[in-house]
FILOLO-660988 format. One record per residue: residue in one letter; residue number from 0; x, y, z of N, C-alpha, C in turn. Coordinates in Angstrom, 1 decimal, always signed. Each point is the difference from the previous one (the first is absolute). Last residue first. Layout:
<pts>
("a", NUM, (X, Y, Z), (X, Y, Z), (X, Y, Z))
...
</pts>
This chain:
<pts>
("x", 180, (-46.2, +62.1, -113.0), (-1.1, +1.2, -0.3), (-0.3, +0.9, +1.3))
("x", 179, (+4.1, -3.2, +0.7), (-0.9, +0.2, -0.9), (-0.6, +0.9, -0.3))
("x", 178, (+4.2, -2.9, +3.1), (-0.5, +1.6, -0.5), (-1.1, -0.6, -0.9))
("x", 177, (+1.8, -3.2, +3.6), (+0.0, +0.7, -1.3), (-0.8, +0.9, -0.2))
("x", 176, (+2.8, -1.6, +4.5), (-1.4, +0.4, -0.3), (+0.4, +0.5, -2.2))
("x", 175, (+3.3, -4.4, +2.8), (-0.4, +2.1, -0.1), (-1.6, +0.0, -0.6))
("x", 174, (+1.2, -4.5, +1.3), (+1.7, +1.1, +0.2), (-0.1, +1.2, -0.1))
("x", 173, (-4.0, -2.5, +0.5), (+1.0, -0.4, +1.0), (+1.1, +1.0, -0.4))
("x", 172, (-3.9, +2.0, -2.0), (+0.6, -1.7, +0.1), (+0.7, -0.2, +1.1))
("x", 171, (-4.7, +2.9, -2.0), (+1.1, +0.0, +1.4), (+0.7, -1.1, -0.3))
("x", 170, (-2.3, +3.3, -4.3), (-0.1, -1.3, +1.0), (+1.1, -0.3, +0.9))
("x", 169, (-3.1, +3.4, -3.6), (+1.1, +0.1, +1.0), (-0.4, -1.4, +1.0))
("x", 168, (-1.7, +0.6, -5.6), (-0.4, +0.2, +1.5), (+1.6, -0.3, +0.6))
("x", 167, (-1.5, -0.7, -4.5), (+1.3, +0.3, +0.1), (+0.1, +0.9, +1.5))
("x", 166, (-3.4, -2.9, -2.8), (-0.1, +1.5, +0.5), (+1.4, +0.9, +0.2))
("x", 165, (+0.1, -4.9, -0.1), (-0.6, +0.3, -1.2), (+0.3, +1.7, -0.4))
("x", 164, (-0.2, -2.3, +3.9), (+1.1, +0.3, +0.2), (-0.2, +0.8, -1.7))
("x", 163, (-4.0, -1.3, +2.3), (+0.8, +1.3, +0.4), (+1.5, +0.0, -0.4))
("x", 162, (-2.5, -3.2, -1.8), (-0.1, +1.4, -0.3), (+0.6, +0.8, +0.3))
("x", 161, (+0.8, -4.1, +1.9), (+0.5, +0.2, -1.4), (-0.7, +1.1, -0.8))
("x", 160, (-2.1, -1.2, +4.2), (+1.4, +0.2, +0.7), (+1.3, +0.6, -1.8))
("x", 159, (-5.5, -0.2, +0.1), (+1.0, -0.4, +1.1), (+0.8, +0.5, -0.1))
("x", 158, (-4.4, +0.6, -2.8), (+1.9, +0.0, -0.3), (+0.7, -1.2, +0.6))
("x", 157, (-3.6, +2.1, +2.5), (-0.2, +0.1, -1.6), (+1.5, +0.2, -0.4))
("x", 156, (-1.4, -0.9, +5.3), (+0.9, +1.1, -1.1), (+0.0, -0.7, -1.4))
("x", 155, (-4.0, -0.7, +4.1), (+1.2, -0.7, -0.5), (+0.7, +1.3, -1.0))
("x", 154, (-3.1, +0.5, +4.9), (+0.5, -0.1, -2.0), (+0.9, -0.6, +0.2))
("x", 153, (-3.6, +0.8, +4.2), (+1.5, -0.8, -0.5), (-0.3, +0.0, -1.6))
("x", 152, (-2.7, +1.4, +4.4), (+0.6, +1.1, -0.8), (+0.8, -1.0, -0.3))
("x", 151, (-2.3, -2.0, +3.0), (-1.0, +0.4, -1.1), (+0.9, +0.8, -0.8))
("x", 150, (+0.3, -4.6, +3.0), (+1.0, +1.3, -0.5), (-1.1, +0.0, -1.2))
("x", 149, (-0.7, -4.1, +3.2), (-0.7, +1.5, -0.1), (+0.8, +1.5, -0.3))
("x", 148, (+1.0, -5.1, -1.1), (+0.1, +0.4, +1.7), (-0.4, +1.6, +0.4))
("x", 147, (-0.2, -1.1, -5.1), (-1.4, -1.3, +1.4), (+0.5, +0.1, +1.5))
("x", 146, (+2.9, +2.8, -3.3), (-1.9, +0.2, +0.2), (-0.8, -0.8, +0.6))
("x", 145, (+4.4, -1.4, -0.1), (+0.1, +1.4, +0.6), (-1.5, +0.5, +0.2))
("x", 144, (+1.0, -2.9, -3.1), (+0.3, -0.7, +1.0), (-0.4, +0.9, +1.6))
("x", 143, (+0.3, +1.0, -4.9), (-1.1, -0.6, +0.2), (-0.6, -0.4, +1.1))
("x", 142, (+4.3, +2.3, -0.9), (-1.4, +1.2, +0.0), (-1.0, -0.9, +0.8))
("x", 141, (+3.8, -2.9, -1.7), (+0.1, +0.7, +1.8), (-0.9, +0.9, -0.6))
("x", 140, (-0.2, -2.1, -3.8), (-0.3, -0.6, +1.1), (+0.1, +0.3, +1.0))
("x", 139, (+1.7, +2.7, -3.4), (-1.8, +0.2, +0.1), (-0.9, -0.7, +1.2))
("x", 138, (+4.8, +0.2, -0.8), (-0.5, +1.1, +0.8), (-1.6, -0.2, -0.2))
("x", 137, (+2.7, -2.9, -2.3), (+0.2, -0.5, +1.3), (-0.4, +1.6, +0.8))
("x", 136, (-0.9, -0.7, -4.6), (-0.3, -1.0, +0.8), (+0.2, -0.2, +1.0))
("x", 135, (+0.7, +3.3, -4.1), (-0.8, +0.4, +1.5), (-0.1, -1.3, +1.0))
("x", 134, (+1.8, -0.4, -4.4), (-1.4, +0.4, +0.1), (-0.2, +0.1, +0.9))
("x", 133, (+4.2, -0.9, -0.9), (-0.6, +1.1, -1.2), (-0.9, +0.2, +0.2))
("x", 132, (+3.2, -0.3, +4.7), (-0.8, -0.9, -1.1), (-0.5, +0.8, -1.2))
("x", 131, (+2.5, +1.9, +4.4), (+0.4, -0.4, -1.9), (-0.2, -1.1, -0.8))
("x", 130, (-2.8, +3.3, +3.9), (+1.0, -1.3, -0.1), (+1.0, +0.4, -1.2))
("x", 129, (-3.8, +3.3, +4.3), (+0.6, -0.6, -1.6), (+1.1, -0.6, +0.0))
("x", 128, (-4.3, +3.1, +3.0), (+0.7, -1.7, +0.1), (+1.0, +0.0, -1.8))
("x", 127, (-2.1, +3.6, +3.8), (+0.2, +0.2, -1.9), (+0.8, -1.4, +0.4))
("x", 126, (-3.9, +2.0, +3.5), (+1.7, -0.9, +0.3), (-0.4, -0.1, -2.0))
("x", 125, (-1.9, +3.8, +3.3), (-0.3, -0.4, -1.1), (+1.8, -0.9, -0.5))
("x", 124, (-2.0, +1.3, +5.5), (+0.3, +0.3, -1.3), (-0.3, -0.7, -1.0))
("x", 123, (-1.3, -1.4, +4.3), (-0.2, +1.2, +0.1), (+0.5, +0.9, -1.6))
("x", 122, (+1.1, -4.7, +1.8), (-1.8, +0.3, -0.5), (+0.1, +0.9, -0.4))
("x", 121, (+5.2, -1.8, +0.5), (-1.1, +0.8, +0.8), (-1.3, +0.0, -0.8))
("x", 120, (+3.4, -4.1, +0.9), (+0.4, +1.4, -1.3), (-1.4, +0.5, +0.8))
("x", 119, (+1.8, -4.4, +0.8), (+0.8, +1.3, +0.5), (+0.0, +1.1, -0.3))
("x", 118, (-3.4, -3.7, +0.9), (+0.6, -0.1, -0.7), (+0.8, +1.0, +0.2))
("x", 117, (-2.0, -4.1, +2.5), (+0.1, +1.3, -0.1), (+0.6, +0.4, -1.3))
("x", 116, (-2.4, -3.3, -1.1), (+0.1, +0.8, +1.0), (+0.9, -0.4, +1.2))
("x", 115, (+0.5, -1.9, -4.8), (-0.9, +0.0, +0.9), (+0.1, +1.0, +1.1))
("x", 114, (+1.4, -1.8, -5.4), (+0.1, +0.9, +1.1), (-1.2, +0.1, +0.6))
("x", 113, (+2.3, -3.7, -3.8), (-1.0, +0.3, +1.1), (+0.1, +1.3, +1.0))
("x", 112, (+2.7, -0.7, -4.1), (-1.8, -1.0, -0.3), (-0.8, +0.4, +1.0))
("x", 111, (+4.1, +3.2, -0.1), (-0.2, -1.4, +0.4), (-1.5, -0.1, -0.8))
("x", 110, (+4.2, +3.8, -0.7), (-1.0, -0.6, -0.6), (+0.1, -1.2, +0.9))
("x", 109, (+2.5, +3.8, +2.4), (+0.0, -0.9, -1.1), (-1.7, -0.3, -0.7))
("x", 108, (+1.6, +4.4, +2.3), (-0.9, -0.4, +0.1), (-0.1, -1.7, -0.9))
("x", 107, (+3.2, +4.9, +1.0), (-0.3, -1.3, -0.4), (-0.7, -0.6, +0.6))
("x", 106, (-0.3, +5.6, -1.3), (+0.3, -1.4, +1.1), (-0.1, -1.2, -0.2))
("x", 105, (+0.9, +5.4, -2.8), (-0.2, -1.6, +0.2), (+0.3, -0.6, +0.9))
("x", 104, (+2.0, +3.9, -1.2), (-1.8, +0.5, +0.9), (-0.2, -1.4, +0.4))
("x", 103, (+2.2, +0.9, -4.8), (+0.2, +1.0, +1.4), (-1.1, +0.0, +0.7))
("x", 102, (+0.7, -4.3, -2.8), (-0.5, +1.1, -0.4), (+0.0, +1.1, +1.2))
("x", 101, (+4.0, -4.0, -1.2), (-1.7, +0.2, +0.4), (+0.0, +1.3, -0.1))
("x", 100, (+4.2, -4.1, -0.3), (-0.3, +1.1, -0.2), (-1.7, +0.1, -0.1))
("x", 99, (+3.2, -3.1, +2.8), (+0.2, +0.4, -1.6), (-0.3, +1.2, +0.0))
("x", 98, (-2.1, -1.9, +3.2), (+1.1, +0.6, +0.8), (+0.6, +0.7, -1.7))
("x", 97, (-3.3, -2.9, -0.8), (-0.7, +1.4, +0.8), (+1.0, +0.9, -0.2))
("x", 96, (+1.1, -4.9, -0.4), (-0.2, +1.0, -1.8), (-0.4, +1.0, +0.3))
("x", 95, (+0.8, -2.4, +3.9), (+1.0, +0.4, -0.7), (-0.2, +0.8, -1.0))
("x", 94, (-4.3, -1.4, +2.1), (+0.9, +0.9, +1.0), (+1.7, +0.2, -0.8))
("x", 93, (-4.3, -1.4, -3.3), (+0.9, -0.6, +1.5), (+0.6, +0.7, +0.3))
("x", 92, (-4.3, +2.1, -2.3), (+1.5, -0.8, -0.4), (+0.3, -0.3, +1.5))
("x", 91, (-3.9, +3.2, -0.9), (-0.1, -1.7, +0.6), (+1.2, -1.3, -0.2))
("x", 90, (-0.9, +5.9, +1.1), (+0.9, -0.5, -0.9), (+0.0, -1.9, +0.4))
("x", 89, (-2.8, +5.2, +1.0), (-0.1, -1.5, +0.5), (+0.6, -0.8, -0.9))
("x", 88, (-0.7, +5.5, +1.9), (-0.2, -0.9, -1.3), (+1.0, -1.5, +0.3))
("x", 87, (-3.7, +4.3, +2.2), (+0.8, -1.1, +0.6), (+0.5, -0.9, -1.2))
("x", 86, (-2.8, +4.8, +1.0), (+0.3, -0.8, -0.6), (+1.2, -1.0, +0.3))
("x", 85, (-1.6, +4.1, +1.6), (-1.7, -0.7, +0.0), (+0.5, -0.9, -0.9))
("x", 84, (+2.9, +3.8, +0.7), (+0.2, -0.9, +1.2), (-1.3, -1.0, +0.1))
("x", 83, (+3.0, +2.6, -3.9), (-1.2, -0.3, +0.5), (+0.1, -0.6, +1.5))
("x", 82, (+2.8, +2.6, -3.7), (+0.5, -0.8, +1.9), (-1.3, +0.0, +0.1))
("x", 81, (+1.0, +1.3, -4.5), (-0.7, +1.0, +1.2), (+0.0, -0.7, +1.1))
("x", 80, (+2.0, -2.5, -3.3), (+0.5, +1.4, -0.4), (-0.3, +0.8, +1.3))
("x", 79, (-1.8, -4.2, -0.1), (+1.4, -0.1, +0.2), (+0.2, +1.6, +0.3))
("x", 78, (-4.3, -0.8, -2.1), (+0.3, -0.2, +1.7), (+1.2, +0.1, +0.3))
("x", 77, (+0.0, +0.3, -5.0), (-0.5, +1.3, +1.0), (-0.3, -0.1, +1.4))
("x", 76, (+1.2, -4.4, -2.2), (+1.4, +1.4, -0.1), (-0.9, +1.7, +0.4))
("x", 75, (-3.3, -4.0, -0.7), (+1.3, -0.1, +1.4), (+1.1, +1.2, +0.0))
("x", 74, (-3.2, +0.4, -3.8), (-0.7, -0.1, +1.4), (+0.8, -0.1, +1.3))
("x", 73, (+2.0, -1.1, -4.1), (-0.3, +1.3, -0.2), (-0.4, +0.4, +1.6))
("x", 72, (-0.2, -4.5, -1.4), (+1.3, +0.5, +1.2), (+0.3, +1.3, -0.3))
("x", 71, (-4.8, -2.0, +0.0), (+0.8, -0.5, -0.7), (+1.5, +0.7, +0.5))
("x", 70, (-4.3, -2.8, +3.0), (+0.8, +1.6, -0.6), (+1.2, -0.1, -0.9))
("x", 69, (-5.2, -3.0, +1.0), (+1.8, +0.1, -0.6), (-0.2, +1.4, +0.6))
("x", 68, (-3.2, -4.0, +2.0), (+0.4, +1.2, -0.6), (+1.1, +0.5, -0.6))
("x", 67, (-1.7, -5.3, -0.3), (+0.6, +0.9, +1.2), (+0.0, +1.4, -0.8))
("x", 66, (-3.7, -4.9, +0.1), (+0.9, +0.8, -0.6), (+0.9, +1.7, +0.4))
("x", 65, (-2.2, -5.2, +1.3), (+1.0, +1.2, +0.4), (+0.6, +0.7, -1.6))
("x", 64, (-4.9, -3.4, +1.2), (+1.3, -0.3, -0.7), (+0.8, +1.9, +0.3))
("x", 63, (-3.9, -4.0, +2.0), (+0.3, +1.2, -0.1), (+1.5, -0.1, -0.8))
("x", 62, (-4.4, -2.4, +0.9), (+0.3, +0.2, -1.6), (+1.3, +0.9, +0.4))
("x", 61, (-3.4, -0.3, +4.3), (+0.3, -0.8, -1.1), (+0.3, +0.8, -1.5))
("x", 60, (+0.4, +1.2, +5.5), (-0.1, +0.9, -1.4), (+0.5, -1.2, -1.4))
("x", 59, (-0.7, -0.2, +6.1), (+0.2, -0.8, -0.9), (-0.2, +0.6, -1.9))
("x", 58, (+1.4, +2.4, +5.4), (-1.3, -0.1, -0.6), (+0.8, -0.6, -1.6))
("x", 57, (+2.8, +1.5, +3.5), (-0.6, -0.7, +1.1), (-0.9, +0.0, -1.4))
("x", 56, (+3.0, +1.9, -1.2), (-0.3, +1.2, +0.6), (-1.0, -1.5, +1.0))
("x", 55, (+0.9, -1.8, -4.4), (+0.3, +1.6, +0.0), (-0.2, +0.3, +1.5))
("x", 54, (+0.2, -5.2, -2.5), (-0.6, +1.0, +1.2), (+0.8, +1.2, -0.1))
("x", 53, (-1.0, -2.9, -4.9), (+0.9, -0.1, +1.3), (-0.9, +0.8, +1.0))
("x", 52, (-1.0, -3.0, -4.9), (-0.3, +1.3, +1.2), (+1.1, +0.2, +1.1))
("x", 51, (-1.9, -3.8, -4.0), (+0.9, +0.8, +0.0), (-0.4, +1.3, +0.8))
("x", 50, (-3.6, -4.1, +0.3), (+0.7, +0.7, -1.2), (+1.4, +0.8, +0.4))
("x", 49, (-3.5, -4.7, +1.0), (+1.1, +1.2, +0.1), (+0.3, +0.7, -0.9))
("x", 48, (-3.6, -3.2, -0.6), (-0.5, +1.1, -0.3), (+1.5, +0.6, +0.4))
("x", 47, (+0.7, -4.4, -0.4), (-0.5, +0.1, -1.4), (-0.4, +2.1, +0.8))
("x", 46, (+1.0, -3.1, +3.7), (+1.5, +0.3, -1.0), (-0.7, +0.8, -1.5))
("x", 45, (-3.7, -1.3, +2.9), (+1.4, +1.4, +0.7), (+1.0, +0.4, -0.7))
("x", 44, (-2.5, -3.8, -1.3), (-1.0, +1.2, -0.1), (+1.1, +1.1, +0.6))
("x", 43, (+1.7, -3.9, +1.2), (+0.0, -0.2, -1.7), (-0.7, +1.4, -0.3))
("x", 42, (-0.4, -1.6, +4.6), (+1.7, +0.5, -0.8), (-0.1, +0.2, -1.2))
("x", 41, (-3.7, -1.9, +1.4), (-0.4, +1.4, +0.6), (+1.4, +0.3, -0.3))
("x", 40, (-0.6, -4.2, -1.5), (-1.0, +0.6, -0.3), (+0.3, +1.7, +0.4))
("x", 39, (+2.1, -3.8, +1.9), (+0.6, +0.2, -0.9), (-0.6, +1.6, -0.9))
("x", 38, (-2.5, -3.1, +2.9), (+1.0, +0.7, +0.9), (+0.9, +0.5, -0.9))
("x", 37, (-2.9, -3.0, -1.6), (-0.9, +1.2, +0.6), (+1.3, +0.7, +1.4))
("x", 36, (+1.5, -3.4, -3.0), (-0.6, +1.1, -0.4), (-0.6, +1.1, +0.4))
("x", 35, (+1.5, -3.7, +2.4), (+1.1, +1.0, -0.8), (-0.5, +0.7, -0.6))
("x", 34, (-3.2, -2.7, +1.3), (+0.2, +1.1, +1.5), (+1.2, +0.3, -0.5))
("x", 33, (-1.1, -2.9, -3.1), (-1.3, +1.1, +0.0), (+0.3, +0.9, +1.1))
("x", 32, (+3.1, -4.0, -0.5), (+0.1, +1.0, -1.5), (-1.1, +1.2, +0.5))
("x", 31, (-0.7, -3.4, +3.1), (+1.2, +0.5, +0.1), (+0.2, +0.9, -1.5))
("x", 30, (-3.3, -2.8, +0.1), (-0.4, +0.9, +0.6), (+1.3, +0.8, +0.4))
("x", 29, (+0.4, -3.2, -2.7), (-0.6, +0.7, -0.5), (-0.3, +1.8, +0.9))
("x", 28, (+2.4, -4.0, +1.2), (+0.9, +0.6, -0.6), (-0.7, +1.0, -0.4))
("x", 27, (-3.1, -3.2, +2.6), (+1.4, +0.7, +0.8), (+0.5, +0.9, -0.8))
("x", 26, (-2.9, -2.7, -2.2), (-0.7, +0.8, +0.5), (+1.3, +1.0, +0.3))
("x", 25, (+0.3, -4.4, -2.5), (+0.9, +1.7, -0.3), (-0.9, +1.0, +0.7))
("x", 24, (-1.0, -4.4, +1.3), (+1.6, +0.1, -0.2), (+0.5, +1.5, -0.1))
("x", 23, (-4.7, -1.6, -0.6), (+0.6, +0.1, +1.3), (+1.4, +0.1, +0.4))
("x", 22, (-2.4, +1.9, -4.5), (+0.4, -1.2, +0.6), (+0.4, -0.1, +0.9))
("x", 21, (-2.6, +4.4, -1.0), (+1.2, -0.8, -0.7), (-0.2, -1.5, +0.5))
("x", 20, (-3.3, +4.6, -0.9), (+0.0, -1.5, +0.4), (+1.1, -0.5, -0.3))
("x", 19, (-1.1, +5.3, +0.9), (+0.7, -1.1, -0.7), (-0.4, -1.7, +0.9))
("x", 18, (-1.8, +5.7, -1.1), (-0.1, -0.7, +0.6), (+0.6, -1.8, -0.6))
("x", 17, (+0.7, +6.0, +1.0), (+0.0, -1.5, -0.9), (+0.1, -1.3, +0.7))
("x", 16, (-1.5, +6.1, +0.5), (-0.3, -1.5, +0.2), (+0.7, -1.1, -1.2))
("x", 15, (+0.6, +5.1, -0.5), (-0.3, -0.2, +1.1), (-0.4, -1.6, +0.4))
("x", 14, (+3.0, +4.0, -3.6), (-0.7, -1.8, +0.3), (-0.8, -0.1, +1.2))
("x", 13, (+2.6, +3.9, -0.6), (-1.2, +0.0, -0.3), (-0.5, -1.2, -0.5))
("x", 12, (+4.1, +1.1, +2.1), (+0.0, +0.4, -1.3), (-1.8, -0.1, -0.7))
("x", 11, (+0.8, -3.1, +3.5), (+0.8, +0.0, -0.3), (+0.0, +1.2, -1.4))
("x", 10, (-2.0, -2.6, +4.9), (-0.3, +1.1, -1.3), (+0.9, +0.8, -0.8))
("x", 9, (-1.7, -4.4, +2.5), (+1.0, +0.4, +0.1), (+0.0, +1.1, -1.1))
("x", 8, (-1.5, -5.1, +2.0), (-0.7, +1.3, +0.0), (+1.1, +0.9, -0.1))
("x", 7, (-0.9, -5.2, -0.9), (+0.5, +0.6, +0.4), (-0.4, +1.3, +0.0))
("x", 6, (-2.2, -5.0, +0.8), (-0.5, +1.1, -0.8), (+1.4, +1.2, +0.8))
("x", 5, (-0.9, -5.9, -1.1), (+0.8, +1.6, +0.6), (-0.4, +1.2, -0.3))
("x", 4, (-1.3, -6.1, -0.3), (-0.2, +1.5, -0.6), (+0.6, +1.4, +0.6))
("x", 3, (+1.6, -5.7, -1.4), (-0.8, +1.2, +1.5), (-0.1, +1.5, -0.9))
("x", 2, (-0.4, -6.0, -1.3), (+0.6, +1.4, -0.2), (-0.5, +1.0, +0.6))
("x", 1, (+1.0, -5.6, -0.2), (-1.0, +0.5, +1.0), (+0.8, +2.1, -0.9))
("x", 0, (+1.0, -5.2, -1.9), (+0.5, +1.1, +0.8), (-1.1, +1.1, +0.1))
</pts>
């Protein structure tokens, strides 16, 4: 048997030339394995450098990680108190648990994974997002969410929602307004 020589080309990660003499038989598979590679090659390099980033505002900000401003509910109970009008407070419970009982002032705004534009809440003020998770989880996420559809004034309420009751704060129920501080 007669043996062929092949010279494949292919720059791979900084290999640059290999050159294979197979058996007429295994030329075909060979060369086939070398053009998967060398096509394989440039995904592999892409997948290994990605890193963790999202898009802000139309521009790519690699590593990014949300962390949200607080007001604590001292902070809120004096906007309450003095009828601020530069603040908007954002209750992310389901519309029945809302209806239940909430913080005077508060608009329901459920918790979604996903919120997309439009949204219903104004740019123009300072939106106080707060849940009754223990760690902030589902207000921190709509802040997060809010911030990448371009909301610049958005706290979260330190505490949330079990401080304020904690506090022994004034809250709206369905059947009557409770008294407090």
């Amino acid at each position: 048997m007669r043996q062929t020589s092949t010279t494949v080309s292919c720059i791979l990660t900084g290999l640059a030339l290999f050159r294979i003499t197979p058996r007429p038989l295994l030329a075909p598979a060979l060369l086939g394995v070398a053009a998967a590679l060398c096509l394989l090659a440039p995904v592999a390099g892409i997948a290994q450098q990605s890193k963790k980033g999202t898009i802000i505002d139309g521009e790519y900000v690699e590593d990014y990680v949300y962390v949200p401003d607080l007001m604590t509910p001292e902070e809120l109970k004096k906007h309450i108190d003095e009828r601020s009008p530069g603040i908007v407070i954002v209750d992310t419970a389901a519309r029945p648990v809302w209806e239940e009982e909430h913080i005077p002032g508060a608009v329901n705004f459920p918790y979604s994974k996903n919120i997309s534009a439009p949204v219903p809440l104004p740019r123009d003020k300072t939106l106080v997002i707060y849940c009754a998770c223990k760690d902030h989880e589902d207000s921190t996420d709509v802040a997060r969410q809010l911030s990448l559809l371009g909301y610049r004034n958005v706290k979260v309420l330190k505490g949330g929602w079990f401080k304020w009751l904690e506090l022994k704060y004034k809250t709206v129920s369905k059947d009557a307004k409770k008294t407090a501080k």
